[in-house]
C-alpha positions in Angstrom: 215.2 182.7 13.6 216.5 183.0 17.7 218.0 180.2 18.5 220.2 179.6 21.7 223.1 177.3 19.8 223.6 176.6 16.0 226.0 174.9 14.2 229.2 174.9 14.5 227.7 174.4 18.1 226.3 170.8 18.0 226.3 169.8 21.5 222.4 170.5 22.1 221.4 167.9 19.8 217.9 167.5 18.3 216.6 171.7 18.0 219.7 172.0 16.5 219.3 169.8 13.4 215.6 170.8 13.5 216.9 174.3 12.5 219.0 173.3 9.7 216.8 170.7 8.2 214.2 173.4 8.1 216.1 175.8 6.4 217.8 173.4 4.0 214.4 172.1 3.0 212.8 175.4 2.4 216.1 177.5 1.1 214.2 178.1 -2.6 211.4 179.1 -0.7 212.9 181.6 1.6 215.6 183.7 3.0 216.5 182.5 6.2 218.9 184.5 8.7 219.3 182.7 12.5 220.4 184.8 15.3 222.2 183.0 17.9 225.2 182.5 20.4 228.6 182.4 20.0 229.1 179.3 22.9 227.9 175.8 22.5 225.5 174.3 25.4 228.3 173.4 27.6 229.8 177.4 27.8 232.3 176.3 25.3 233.3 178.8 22.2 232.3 178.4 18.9 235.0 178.9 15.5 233.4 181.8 14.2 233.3 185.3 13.2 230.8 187.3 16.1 228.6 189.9 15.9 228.6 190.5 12.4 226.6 188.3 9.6 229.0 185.5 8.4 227.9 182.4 6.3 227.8 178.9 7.5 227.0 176.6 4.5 224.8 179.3 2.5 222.6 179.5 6.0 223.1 183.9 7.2 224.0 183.4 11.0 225.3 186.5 13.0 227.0 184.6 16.7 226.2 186.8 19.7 228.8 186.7 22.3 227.8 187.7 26.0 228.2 191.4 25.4 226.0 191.7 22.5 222.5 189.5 23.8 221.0 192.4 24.0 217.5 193.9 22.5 219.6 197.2 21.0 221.5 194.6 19.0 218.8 192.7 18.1 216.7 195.8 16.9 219.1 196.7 14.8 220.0 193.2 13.3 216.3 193.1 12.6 215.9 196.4 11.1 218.8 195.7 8.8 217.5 192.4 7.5 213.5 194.0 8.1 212.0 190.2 8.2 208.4 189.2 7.5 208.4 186.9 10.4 210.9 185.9 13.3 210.5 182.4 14.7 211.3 181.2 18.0 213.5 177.8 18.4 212.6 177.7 22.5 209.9 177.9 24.5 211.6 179.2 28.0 214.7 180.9 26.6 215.8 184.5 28.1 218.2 186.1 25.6 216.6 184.1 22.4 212.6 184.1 23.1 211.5 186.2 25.9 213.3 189.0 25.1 212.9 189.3 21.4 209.8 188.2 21.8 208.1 191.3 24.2 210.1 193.5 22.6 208.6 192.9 19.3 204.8 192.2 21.0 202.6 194.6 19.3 204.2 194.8 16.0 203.7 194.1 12.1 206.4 190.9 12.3 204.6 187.9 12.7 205.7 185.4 15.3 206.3 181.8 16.0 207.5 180.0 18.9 208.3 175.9 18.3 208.1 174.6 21.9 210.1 171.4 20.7 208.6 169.3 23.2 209.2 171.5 26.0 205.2 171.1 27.1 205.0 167.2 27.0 204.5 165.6 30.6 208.0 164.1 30.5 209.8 167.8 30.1 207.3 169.3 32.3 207.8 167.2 35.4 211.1 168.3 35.5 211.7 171.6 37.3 207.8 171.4 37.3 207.2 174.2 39.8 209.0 176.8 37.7 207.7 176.3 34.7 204.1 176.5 35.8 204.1 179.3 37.6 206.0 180.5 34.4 203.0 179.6 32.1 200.6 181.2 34.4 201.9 184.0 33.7 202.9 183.8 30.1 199.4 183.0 29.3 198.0 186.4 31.5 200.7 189.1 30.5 203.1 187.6 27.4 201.3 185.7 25.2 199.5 187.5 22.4 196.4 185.9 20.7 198.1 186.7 17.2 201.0 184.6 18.1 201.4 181.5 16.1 202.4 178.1 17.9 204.5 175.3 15.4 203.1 171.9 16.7 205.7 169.2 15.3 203.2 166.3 15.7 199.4 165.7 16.7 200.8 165.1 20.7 202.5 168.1 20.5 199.6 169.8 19.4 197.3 168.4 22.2 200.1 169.3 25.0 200.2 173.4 23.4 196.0 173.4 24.1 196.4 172.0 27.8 199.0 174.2 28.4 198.3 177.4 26.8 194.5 177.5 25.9 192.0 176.1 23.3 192.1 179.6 21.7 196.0 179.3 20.7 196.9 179.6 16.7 198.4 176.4 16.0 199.9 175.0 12.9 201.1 171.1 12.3 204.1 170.8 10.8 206.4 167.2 11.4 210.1 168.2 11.8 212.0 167.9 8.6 214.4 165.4 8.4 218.1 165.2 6.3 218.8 163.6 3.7 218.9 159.5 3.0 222.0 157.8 3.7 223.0 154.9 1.7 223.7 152.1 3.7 226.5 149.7 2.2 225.1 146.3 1.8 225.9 143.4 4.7 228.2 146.1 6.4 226.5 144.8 9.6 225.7 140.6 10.0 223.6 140.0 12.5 224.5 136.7 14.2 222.3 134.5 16.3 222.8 135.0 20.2 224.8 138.4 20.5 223.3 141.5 20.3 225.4 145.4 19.9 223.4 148.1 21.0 224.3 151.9 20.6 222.5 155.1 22.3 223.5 157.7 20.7 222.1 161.2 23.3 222.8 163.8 25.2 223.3 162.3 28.6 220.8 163.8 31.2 218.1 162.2 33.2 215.4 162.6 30.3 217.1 160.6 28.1 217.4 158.0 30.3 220.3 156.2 30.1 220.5 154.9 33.3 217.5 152.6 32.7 218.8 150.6 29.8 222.1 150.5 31.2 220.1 148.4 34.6 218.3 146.4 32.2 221.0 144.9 30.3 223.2 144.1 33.3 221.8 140.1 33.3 222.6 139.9 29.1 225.9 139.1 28.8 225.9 138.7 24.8 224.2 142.0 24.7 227.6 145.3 24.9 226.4 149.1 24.5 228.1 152.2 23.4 227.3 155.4 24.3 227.8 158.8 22.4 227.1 162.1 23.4 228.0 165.5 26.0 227.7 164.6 29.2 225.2 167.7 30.4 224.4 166.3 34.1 227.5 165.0 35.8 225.6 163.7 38.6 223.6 161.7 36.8 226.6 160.9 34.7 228.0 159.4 38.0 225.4 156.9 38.4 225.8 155.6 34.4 229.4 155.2 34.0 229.1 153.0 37.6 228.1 149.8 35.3 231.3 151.0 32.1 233.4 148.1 31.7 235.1 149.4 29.3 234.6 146.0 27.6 230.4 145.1 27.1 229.8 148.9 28.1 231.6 151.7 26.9 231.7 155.5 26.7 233.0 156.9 23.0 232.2 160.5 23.8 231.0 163.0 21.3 230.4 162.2 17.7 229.8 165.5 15.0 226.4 165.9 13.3 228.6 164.7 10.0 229.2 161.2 11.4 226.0 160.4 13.0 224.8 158.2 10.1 228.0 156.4 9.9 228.5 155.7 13.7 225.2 153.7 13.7 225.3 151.9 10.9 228.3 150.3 12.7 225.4 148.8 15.4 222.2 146.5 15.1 219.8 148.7 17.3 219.7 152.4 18.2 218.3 152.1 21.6 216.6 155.2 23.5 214.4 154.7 26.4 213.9 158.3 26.3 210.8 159.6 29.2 209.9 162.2 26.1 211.0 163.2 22.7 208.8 165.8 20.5 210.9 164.4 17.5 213.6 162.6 18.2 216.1 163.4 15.4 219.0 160.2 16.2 215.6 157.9 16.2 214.7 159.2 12.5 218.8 159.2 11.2 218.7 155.3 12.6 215.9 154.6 10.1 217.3 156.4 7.7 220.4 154.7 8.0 219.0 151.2 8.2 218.9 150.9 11.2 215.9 149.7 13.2 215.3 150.9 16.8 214.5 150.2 20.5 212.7 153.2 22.1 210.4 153.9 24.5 206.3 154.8 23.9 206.8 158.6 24.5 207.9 159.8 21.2 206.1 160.6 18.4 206.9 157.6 16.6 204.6 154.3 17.2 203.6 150.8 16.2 207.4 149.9 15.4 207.0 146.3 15.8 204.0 146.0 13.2 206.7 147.8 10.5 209.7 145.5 11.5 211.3 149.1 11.7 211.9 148.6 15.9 209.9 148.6 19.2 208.5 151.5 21.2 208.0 150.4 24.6 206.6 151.1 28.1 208.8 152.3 30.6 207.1 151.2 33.2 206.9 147.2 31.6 210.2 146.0 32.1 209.4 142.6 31.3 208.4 143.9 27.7 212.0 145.3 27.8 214.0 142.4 28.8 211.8 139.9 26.2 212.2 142.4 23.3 215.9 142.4 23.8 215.8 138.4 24.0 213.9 138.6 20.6 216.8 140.9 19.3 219.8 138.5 20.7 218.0 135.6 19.2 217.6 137.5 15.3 219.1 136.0 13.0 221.0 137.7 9.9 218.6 136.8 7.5 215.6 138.3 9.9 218.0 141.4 10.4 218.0 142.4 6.8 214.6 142.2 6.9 214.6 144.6 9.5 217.0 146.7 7.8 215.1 147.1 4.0 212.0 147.8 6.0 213.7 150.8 7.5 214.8 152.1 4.4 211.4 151.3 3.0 210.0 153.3 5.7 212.2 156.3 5.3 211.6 156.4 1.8 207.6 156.4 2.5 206.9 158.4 6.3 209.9 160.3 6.8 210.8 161.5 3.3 207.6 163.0 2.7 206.7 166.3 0.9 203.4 166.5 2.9 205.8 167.6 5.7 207.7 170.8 3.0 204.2 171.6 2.3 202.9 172.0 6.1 205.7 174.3 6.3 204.6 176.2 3.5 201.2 176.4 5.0 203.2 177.5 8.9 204.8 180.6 6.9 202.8 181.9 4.1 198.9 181.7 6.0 200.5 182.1 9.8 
């Protein structure tokens, strides 16, 4: 598996966790080995042992540093492990797609490339010049009709056959998610007339922080924290303009390990993301117990209906500003509600073996 970043790394979120979650779920199924960098996204190092296999929780990862992203070094780590497939974690990604990738066109290894949302409208429309003109000629000289394309969700299927073609090999497969976390009872009470919000991202313009922080300006009984790596300090500019360091405040980075704990310290994960293929923080809120405000482009629908959240469009902001009235005015007793229906949820959608067997289906017939 090429992947740009993997754990220790942790700053690139989402394709990250979709990685290990894979591989955890289908370790007594097959031997996985992930060939990736030695930096996280933001050009920081990693604590590891480079350019030579080393384990990282029973997962076989060899970390790459600049000098060795190379196609001689990647032949050979392939001919040592001689793999029945090789998977792609990116759709646009130099040294950990498109390389490997033409240099093993033509041969006996199967291949798969996950897109992980990178062909959805929202991703598209930024840098949208670029990557057209890229797909244009992906489709004419690069992409081989044996090559298989992982669809994580029925949109994400649809957006692969505008974009690439109605003759591309897909296969459906829903992201795997981690484990359940036990929620200790009545850790959060949910009081009548104050509301605590958390978004939990990477900051960047398609995760759209800036909108919710504009919306809640007239709620004064609404505060928000905010986790994760700053990736676009311009637009970071324009957030931390309404941090008051006492409604709204910036907490910086949490690790993968404390995800589940930070939210369960909130009554809402909120996320008015343009686009999420997934949406991993979404699915460890539920899983957590703890329902959700998002916006209507993710994969994940009819929240209200559930009592799990709301999925919302960006463009209504009067649906925004009454949902969050409804939230301030919740009381406990409708909270807990809220809270055993995500669990309930979790135990029925998310925790799934359809999903393992999909997988199943993605390696053995692709």
């Amino acid at each position: 598996m090429f992947i740009d970043w993997f754990y220790p790394a942790f700053k690139a979120g989402g394709p990250i966790r979709s990685v290990y979650n894979l591989i955890k779920g289908l370790e007594d199924q097959f031997e996985f080995r992930i060939i990736t960098s030695s930096k996280d996204v933001d050009g920081s190092e990693i604590r590891a042992d480079y350019n030579r296999w080393t384990n990282f929780e029973s997962i076989q990862v060899v970390y790459l540093d600049d000098q060795n992203q190379k196609w001689s070094v990647y032949q050979r780590l392939i001919d040592d492990f001689q793999p029945d497939f090789v998977y792609y974690n990116s759709l646009y990604s130099l040294k950990y797609t498109l390389l490997p990738y033409f240099q093993l066109k033509g041969s006996k290894i199967k291949q798969i490339i996950a897109p992980r949302g990178m062909l959805g409208k929202g991703a598209l429309a930024i840098k949208p010049f670029k990557k057209k003109v890229f797909l244009f000629l992906a489709k004419q000289f690069l992409f081989q009709k044996d090559l298989v394309w992982h669809a994580t969700s029925d949109k994400e299927r649809q957006d692969i056959l505008e974009m690439i073609g109605g003759k591309a090999k897909i296969i459906q497969a829903s992201n795997l998610s981690a484990p359940i976390h036990q929620r200790p009872q009545n850790k959060m009470v949910k009081q009548a007339g104050a509301l605590k919000l958390v978004f939990l991202s990477r900051v960047l313009p398609i995760k759209n922080l800036l909108f919710i922080l504009k919306l809640i300006e007239d709620f004064s009984n609404i505060s928000l924290d905010i986790y994760g790596p700053i990736e676009d300090a311009q637009y970071w500019d324009q957030c931390s303009a309404f941090i008051d360091n006492e409604r709204i405040r910036y907490g910086g980075m949490v690790d993968p390990s404390s995800i589940a704990e930070t939210l369960q310290d909130y009554h809402f994960h909120v996320l008015p993301s343009q686009h999420e293929n997934y949406g991993h923080t979404i699915v460890e809120s539920l899983v957590s117990g703890v329902p959700v405000l998002i916006s209507d482009q993710t994969p994940w629908r009819d929240l209200e209906s559930k009592k799990i959240g709301y999925d919302l469009d960006l463009n209504s902001i009067q649906k925004w500003k009454d949902a969050l009235q409804l939230l301030i005015d919740m009381t406990n007793e409708e909270y807990q509600n809220w809270v055993q229906s995500c669990f309930e949820f979790s135990e029925k959608t998310i925790h799934n073996s359809v999903h393992r067997e999909a997988y199943l289906k993605l390696f053995y017939v692709s």
